[in-house]
Steps between C-alpha positions, in 0.01 A plus 500: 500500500782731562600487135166610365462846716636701257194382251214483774576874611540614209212384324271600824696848515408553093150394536419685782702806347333486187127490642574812741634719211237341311231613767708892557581589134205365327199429697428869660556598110214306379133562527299264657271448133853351324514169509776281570598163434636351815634211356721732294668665813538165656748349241701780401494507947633164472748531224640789679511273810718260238730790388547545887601146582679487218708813645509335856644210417782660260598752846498196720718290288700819452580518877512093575749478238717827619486305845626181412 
């Protein structure tokens, strides 16, 4: 479990990031008549979570490597 931290905080860190600038930048911008397609905002949430975990894992190997 230790050498999959990196990718779980990451991915939890760029799905929860993504979803609160989601909510601040465009939310309060649009009118309550738009509609929007949740389903939309959930997988580009998700791939952003991938990016994320992607990045994680690249910074821990980065430092378990320097270590060793």
């Amino acid at each position: 479990m230790k050498n999959k931290i990196g990718i779980i905080i990451g991915f939890i860190l760029g799905v929860a990031g993504f979803l609160l600038m989601f909510k601040i930048i465009f939310l309060n911008n649009i009118t309550p008549e738009d509609e929007l397609a949740p389903g939309i905002v959930v997988l580009i949430s998700v791939l952003n979570g991938l990016l994320f975990a992607y990045i994680g894992s690249l910074i821990q190997n980065y430092f378990v490597k320097k270590r060793a």
